[in-house]
C-alpha positions in Angstrom: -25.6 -23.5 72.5 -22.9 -25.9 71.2 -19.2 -25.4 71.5 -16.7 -26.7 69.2 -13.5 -28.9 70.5 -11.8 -26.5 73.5 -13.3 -23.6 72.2 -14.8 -21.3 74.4 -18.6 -19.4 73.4 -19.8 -16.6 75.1 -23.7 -16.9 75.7 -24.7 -13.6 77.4 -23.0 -9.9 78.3 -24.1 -7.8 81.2 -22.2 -4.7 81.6 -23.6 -4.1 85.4 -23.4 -6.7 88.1 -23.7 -5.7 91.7 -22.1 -8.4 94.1 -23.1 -8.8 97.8 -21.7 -10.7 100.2 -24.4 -13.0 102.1 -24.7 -14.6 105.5 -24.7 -18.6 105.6 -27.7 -20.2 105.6 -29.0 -21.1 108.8 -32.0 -23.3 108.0 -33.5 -25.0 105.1 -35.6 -21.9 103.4 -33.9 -20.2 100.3 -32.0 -17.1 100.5 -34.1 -13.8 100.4 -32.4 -10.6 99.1 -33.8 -8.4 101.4 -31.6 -10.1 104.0 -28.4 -8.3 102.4 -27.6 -4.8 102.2 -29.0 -4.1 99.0 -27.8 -0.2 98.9 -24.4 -1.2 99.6 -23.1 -3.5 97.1 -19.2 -5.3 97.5 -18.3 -5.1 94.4 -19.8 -3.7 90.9 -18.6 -4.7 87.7 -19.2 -6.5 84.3 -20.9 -10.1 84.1 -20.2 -12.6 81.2 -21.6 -15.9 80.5 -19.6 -18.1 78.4 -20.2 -22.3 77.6 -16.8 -24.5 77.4 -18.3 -27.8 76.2 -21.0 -28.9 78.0 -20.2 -26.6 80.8 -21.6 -22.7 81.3 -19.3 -20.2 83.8 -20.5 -17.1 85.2 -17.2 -14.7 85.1 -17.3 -11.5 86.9 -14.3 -9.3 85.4 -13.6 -5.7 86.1 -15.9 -3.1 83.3 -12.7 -1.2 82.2 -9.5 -3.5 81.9 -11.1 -7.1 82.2 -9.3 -8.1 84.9 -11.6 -11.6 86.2 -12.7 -11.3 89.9 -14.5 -14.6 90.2 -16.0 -17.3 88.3 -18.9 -19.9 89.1 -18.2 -23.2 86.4 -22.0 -24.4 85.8 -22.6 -28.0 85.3 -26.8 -27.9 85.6 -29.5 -25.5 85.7 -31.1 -25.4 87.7 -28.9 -26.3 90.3 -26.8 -25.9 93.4 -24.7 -23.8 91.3 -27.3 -21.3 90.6 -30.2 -20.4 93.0 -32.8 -18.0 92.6 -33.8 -16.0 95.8 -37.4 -16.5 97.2 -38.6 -12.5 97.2 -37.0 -11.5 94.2 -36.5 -12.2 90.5 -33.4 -9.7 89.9 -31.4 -11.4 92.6 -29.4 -14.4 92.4 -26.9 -16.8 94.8 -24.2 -18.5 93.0 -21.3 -20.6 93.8 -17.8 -19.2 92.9 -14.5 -21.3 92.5 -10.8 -20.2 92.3 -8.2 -22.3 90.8 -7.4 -24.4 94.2 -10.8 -25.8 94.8 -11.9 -23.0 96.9 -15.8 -22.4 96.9 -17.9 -19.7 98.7 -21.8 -18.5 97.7 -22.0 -14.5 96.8 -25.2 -13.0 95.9 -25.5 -10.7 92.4 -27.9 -8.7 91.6 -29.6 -6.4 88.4 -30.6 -3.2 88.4 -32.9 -3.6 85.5 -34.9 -7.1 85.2 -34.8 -7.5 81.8 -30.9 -8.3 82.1 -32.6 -10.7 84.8 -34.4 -12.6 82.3 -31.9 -12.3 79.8 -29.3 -13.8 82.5 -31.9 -17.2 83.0 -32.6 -17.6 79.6 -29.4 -18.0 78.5 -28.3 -20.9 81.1 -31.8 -22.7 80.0 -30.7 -22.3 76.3 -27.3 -24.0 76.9 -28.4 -26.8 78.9 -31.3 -27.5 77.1 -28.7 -28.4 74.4 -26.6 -30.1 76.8 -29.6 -32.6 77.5 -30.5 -33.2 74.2 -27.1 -33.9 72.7 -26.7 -36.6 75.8 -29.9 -38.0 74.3 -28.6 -38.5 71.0 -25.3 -40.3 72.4 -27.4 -42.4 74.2 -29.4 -43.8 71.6 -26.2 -43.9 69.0 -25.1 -46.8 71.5 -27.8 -48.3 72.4 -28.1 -51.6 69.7 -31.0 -51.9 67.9 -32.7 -54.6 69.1 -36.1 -54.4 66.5 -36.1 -56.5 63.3 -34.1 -55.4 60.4 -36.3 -55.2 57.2 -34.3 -56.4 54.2 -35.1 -54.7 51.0 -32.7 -56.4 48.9 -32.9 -58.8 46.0 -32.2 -62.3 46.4 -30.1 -64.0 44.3 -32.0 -64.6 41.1 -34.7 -62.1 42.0 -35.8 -59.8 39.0 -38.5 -57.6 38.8 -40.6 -56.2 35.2 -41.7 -52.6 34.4 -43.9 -51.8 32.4 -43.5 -48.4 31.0 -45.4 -46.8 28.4 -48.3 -49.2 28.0 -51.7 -48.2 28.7 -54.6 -50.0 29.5 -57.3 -50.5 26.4 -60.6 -48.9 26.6 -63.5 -50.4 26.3 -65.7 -49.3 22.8 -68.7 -47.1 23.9 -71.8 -48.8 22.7 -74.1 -47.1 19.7 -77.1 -44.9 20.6 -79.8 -44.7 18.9 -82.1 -41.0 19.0 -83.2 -41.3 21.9 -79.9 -42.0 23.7 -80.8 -45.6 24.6 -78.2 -48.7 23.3 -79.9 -51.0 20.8 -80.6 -54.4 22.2 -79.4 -57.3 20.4 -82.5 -60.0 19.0 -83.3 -63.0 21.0 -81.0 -66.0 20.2 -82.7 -67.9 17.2 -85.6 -65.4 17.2 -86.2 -63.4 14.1 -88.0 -60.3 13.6 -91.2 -60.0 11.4 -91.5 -57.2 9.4 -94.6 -54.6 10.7 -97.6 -55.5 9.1 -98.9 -53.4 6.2 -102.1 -51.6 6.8 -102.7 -51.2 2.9 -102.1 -54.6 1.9 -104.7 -56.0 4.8 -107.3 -53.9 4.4 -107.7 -54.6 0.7 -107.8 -58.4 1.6 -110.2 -57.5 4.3 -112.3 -55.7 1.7 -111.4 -58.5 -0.9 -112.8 -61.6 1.4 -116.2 -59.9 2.8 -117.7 -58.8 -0.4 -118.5 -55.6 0.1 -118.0 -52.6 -1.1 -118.4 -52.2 -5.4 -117.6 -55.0 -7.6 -116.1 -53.0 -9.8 -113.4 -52.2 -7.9 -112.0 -55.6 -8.7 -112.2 -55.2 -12.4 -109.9 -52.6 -12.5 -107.4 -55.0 -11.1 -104.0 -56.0 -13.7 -105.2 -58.9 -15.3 -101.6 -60.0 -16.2 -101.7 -60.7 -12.5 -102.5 -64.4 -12.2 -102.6 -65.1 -8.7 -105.0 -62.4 -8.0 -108.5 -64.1 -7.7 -112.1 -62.8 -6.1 -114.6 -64.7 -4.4 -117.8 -64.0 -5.5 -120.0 -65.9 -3.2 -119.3 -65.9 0.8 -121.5 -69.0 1.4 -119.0 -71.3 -0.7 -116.3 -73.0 0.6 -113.3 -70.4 0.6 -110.5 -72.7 0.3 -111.8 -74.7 -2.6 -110.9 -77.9 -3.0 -107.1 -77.7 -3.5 -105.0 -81.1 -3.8 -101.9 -79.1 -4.8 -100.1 -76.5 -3.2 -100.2 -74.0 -5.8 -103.1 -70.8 -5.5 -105.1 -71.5 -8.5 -107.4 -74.4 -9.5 -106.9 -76.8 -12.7 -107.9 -75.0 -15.9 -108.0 -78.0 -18.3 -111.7 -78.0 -18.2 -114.0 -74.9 -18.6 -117.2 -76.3 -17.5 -115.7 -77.8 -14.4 -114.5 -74.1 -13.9 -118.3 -72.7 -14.6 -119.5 -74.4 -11.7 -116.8 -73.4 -9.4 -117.4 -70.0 -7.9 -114.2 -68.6 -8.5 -113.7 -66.2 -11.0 -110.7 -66.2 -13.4 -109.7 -62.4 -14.8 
């Protein structure tokens, strides 16, 4: 619970207190309420808990005019301010102070121990605040002894955004049909043509012999470069000393005794 300047905060209101005066401690084991006359309380009243900076007092005033009977200042919990007792959680010995210095240890007690719990919770709330906020102080003047990471721009420094551009996509590659990409032709290959099955098998036909003869009369005779061979046991080249398909026509009867045909 935080206070503000000289301000004073109240942290927790119990409208019955008993108050029990309790013999000194002989030896070094904690108080235990069953040592005090329980039934016969000293005083009965009104407790409040307030917190003045870091420091909680228990104030015991009077329930009708307000009148303060004793106070405990609280400077840790727990402490020697505060003590629970060993055989009871409703029972409590604390440390009251008057104005002189004066200090003696009364016991109070609750009737019900939910005002108990309600009485411990609120000093462990207030100095649970108390601790942390002397955490933070510390570390506020503690220097900080780790590298400093400089983020700024040097003299000259410039940075470039671009904005807006985006990034070009390759072109997808044509399919064919059947969903595979066409591969490109060897380097300084070409690619032949399929070969006709027409055209060969009439050559085939053409070159054996067989088959009708007059098959080949029905053949265009404006066509000069078509030619049959007649005789399979000649030569089937001729004797060519040009390039060009047909033979030398200048003289029939060389031609007669050739046999190749002319249509």
């Amino acid at each position: 619970m935080a206070t503000v300047g000289g301000y004073e905060s109240v942290l927790c209101v119990k409208p019955d207190v008993n108050v029990y005066r309790i013999p000194p401690r002989a030896t070094n084991r904690g108080y235990r309420a069953a040592d005090w006359k329980l039934d016969m309380p000293d005083w009965t009243g009104r407790m409040r808990i307030t917190a003045k900076g870091k420091v909680a007092y228990i104030k015991l005033e009077d329930k009708v005019s307000g009148e303060l009977f004793a106070q405990a200042p609280i400077e840790e919990y727990p402490g020697i301010a505060v003590e629970a007792v060993s055989d009871s959680s409703r029972y409590f010995v604390i440390r009251i102070q008057d104005d002189s210095g004066r200090s003696a240890f009364i016991g109070v007690g609750f009737g019900d121990r939910g005002d108990a719990f309600d009485f411990n919770v609120a000093l462990q709330d207030h100095f649970k605040w108390v601790k942390q906020d002397n955490e933070i102080s510390k570390q506020a003047q503690l220097p900080d002894s780790g590298p400093k990471l400089d983020l700024g721009f040097k003299e000259g420094q410039t940075i470039t955004l671009n904005i807006g551009q985006s990034r070009k996509r390759d072109k997808p590659r044509q399919q064919g049909s059947g969903g595979f990409g066409l591969l490109p032709p060897p380097p300084g290959g070409k690619i032949a043509p399929p070969p006709s099955s027409v055209s060969s098998n009439q050559n085939t036909e053409l070159l054996t012999g067989g088959g009708d003869t007059g098959c080949l009369l029905d053949l265009d005779t404006s066509n000069s470069n078509s030619v049959v061979q007649s005789n399979l046991s000649a030569d089937l080249w001729g004797d060519f000393s040009t390039s060009t398909s047909l033979p030398p026509q200048s003289n029939p009867t060389e031609s007669s005794t050739t046999n190749w045909v002319k249509f």
